[in-house]
C-alpha positions as a Markdown table, in Angstrom:
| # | Residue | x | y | z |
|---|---|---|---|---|
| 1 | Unk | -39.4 | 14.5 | -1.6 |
| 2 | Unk | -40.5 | 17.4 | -3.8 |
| 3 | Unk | -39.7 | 18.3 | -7.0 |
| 4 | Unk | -37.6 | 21.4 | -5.8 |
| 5 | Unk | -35.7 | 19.3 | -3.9 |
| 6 | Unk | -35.1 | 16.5 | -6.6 |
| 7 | Unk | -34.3 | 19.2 | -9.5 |
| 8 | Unk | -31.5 | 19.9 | -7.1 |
| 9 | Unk | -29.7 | 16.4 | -6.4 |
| 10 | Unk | -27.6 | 15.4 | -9.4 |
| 11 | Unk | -28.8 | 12.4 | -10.8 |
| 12 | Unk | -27.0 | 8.8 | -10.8 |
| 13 | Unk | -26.9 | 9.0 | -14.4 |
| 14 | Unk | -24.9 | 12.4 | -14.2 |
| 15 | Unk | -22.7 | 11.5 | -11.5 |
| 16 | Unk | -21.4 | 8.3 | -12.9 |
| 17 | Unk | -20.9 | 10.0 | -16.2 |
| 18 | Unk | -18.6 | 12.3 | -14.2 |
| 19 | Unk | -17.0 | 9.7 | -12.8 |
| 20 | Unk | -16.6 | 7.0 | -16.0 |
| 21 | Unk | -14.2 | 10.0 | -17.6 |
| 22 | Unk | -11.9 | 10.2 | -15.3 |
| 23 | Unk | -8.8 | 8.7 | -15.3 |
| 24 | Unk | -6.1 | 7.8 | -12.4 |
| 25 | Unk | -2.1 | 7.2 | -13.4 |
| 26 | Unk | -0.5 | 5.5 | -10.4 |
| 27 | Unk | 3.1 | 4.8 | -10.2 |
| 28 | Unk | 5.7 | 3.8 | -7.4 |
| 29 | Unk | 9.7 | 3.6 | -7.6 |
| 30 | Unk | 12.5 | 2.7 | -4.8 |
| 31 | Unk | 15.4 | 4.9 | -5.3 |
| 32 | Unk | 18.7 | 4.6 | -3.0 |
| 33 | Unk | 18.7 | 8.0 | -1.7 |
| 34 | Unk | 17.6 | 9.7 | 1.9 |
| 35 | Unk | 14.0 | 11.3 | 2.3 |
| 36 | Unk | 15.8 | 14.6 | 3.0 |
| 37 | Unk | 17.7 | 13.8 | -0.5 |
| 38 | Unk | 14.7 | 13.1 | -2.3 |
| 39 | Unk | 12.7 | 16.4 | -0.7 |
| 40 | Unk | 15.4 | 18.2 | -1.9 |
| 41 | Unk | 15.3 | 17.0 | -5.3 |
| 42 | Unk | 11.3 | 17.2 | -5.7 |
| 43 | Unk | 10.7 | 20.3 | -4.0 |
| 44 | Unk | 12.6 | 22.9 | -6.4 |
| 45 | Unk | 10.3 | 23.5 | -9.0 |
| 46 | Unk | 13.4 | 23.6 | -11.3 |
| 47 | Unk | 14.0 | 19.6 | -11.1 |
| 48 | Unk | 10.8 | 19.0 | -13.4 |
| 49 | Unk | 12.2 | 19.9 | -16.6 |
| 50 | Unk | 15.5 | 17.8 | -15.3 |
| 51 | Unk | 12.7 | 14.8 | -15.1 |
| 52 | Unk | 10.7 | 15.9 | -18.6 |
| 53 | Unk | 11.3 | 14.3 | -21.8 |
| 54 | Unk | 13.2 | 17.2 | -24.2 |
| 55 | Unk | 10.5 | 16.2 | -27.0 |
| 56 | Unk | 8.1 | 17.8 | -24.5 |
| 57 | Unk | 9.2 | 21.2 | -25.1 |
| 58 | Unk | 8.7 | 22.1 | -21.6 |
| 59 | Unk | 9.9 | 25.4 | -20.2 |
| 60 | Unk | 9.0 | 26.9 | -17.3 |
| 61 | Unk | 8.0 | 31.0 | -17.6 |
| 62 | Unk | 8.0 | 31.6 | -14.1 |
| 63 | Unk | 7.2 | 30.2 | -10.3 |
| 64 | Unk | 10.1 | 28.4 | -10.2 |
| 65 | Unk | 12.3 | 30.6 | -8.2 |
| 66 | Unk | 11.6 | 29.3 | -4.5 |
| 67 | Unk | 11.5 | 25.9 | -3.0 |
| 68 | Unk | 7.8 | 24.9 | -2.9 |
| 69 | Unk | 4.9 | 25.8 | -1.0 |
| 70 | Unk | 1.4 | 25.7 | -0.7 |
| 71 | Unk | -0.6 | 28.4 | -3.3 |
| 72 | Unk | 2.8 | 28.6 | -5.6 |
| 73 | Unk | 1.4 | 29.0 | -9.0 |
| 74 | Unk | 4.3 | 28.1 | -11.7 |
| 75 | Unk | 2.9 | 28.8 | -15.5 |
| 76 | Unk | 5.2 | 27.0 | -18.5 |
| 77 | Unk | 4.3 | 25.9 | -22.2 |
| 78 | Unk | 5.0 | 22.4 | -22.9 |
| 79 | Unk | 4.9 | 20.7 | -26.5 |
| 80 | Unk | 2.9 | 17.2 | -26.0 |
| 81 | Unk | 2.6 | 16.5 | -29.8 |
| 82 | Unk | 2.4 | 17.9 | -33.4 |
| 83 | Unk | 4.2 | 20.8 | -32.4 |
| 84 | Unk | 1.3 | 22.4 | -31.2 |
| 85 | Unk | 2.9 | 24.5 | -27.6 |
| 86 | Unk | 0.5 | 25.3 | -25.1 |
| 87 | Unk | 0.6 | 27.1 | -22.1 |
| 88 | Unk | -0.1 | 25.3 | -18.3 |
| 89 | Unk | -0.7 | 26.5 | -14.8 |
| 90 | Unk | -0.7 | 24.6 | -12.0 |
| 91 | Unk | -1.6 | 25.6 | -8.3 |
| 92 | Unk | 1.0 | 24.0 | -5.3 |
| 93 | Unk | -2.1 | 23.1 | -3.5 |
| 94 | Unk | -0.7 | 21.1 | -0.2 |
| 95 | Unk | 2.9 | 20.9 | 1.2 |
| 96 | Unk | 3.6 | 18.2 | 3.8 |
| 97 | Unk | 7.7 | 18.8 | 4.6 |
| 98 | Unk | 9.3 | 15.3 | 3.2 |
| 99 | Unk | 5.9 | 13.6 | 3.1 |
| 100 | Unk | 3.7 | 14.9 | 0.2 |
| 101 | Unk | 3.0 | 17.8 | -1.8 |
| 102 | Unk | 0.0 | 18.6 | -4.2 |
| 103 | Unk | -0.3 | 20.1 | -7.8 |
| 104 | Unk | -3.8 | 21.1 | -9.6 |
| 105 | Unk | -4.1 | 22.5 | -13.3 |
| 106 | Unk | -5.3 | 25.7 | -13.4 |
| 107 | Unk | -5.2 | 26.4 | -17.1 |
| 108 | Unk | -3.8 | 23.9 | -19.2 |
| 109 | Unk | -4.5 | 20.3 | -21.6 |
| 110 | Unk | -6.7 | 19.0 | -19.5 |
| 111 | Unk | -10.0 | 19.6 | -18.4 |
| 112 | Unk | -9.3 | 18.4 | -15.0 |
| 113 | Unk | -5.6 | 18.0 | -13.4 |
| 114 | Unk | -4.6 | 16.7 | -9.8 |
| 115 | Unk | -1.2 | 14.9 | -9.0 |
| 116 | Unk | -0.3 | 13.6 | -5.5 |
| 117 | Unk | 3.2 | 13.5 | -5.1 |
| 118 | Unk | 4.5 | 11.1 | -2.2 |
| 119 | Unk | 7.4 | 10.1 | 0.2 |
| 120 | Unk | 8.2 | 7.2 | 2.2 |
| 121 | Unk | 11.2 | 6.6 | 3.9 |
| 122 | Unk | 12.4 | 2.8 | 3.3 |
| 123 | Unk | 15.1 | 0.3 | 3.9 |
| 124 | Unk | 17.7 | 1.6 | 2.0 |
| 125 | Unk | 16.2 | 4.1 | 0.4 |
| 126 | Unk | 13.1 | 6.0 | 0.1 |
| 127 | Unk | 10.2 | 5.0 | -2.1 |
| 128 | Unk | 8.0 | 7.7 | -4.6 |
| 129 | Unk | 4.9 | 7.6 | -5.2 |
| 130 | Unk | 2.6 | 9.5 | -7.8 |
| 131 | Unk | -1.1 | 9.5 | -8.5 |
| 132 | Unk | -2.9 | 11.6 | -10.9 |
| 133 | Unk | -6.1 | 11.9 | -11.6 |
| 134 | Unk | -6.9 | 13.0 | -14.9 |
| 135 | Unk | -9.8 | 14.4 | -17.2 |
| 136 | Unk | -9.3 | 15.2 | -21.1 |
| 137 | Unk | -11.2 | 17.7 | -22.8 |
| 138 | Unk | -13.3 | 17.1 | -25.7 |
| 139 | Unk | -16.3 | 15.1 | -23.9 |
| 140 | Unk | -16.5 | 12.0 | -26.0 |
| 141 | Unk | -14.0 | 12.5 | -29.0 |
| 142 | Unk | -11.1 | 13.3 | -26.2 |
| 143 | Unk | -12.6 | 9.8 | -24.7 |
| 144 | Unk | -12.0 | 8.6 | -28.0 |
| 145 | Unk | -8.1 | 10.0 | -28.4 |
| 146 | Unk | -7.6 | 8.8 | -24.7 |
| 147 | Unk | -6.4 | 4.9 | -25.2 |
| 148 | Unk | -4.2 | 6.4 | -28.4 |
| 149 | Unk | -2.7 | 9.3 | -27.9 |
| 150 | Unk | -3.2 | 10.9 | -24.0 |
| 151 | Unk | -2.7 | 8.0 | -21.9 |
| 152 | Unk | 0.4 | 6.7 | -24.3 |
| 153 | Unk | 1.9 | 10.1 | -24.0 |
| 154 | Unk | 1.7 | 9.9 | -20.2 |
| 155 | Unk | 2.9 | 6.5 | -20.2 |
| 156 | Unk | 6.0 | 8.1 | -22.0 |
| 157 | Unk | 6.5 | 10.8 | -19.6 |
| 158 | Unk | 6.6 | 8.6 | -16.5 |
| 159 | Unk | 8.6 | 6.4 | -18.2 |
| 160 | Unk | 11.3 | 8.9 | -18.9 |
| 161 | Unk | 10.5 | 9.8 | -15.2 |
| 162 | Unk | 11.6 | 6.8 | -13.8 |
| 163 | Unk | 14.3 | 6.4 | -16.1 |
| 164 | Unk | 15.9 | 10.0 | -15.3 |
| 165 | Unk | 15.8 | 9.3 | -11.6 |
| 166 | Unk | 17.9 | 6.1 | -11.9 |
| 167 | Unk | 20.2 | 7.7 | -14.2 |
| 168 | Unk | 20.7 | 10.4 | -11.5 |
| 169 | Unk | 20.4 | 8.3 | -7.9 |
| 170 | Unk | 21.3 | 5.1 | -9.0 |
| 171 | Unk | 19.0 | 1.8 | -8.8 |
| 172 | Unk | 17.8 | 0.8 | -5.1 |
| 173 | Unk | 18.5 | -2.8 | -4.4 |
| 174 | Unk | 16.9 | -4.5 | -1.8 |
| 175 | Unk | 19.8 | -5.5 | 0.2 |
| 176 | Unk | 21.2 | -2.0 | 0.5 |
C-alpha cells in the first residue's frame, strides 16, 4: 500500500478513540395501552415536556405544531443544571407510522445526539423502547464529568420518564 493511500485510512488508534467516548442509554417499559394509543401519545411533539422533569426547564420555541415527520426540526432551551439554559435542536430524522421514529441533535449539550424511539405491540399492551447514543463535549474533562454529572442526569430524566407514563396509562400487568 502506499503512503497516499495509508495517510488516508483512519488509524485503529483513532477509530477506537471515537468509539471508547461514546455512550448508549437503553431502556424498555410495558405500558397497558394500544400501539395506536401510544403513537398518538409519542408522536406530538408537545407530549415531551408532559414526559420532562420541571427542574429541566424545558420549553419548546417552536416545531411542535404538527404531528411528527421525517426532517421536522423542533428548537427549545432546557435547564440541565446550575441554572445555566441552553438552547437544543434536534432533526426528526426517520418516521416509521406506529413502529419507530428518529431524533438527532443538531445544536445542543452534546457533541453528538441520536435517540431511537421504538414500538412493539404486546400482550396487553405495547412495549417502548429507547436507545441513545450519546457523546459529551469536552474531550477528556467531559469523559471525566460523564460518570457524575451527565450520565446521572440522564438516569434522572428517564426515570421521571418512566414514572410520568405510569402515572398517565397505568402499570401493564402481565395477565392483562
Amino acid at each position: 500500500m502506499s503512503d497516499a493511500n495509508k495517510q488516508q485510512l483512519p488509524s485503529l488508534t483513532s477509530r477506537f478513540h471515537f468509539i471508547s467516548m461514546l455512550y448508549t442509554l437503553h431502556r424498555k417499559q410495558k405500558l397497558p395501552l394500544s400501539l395506536q394509543q401510544a403513537w398518538d401519545f409519542i408522536a406530538d411533539p408537545k407530549n415531551l415536556a408532559v414526559i420532562t422533569p420541571p427542574s429541566m426547564g424545558f420549553v419548546t420555541l417552536s416545531g411542535d405544531d404538527r404531528t411528527m415527520y421525517a426532517g421536522q426540526i423542533i428548537h427549545y432551551t432546557v435547564t440541565p443544571m446550575l441554572g445555566i439554559k441552553l438552547q437544543w435542536v434536534t432533526e426528526i430524522t426517520h418516521v416509521a407510522d406506529k413502529q419507530f421514529f428518529v431524533d438527532e441533535q443538531r445544536y445542543g449539550p452534546y457533541a453528538f445526539w441520536h435517540h431511537k424511539h421504538f414500538l412493539k405491540e404486546i400482550p396487553g399492551g405495547v412495549e417502548m423502547e429507547d436507545i441513545v447514543h450519546y457523546k459529551v463535549p469536552m474531550g477528556f474533562l467531559g469523559r471525566l464529568a460523564h460518570p457524575f454529572l451527565v450520565k446521572p442526569k440522564l438516569e434522572e430524566i428517564f426515570k421521571f420518564r418512566e414514572q410520568k407514563l405510569i402515572e398517565l396509562f397505568g402499570e401493564w400487568k402481565v395477565n392483562q
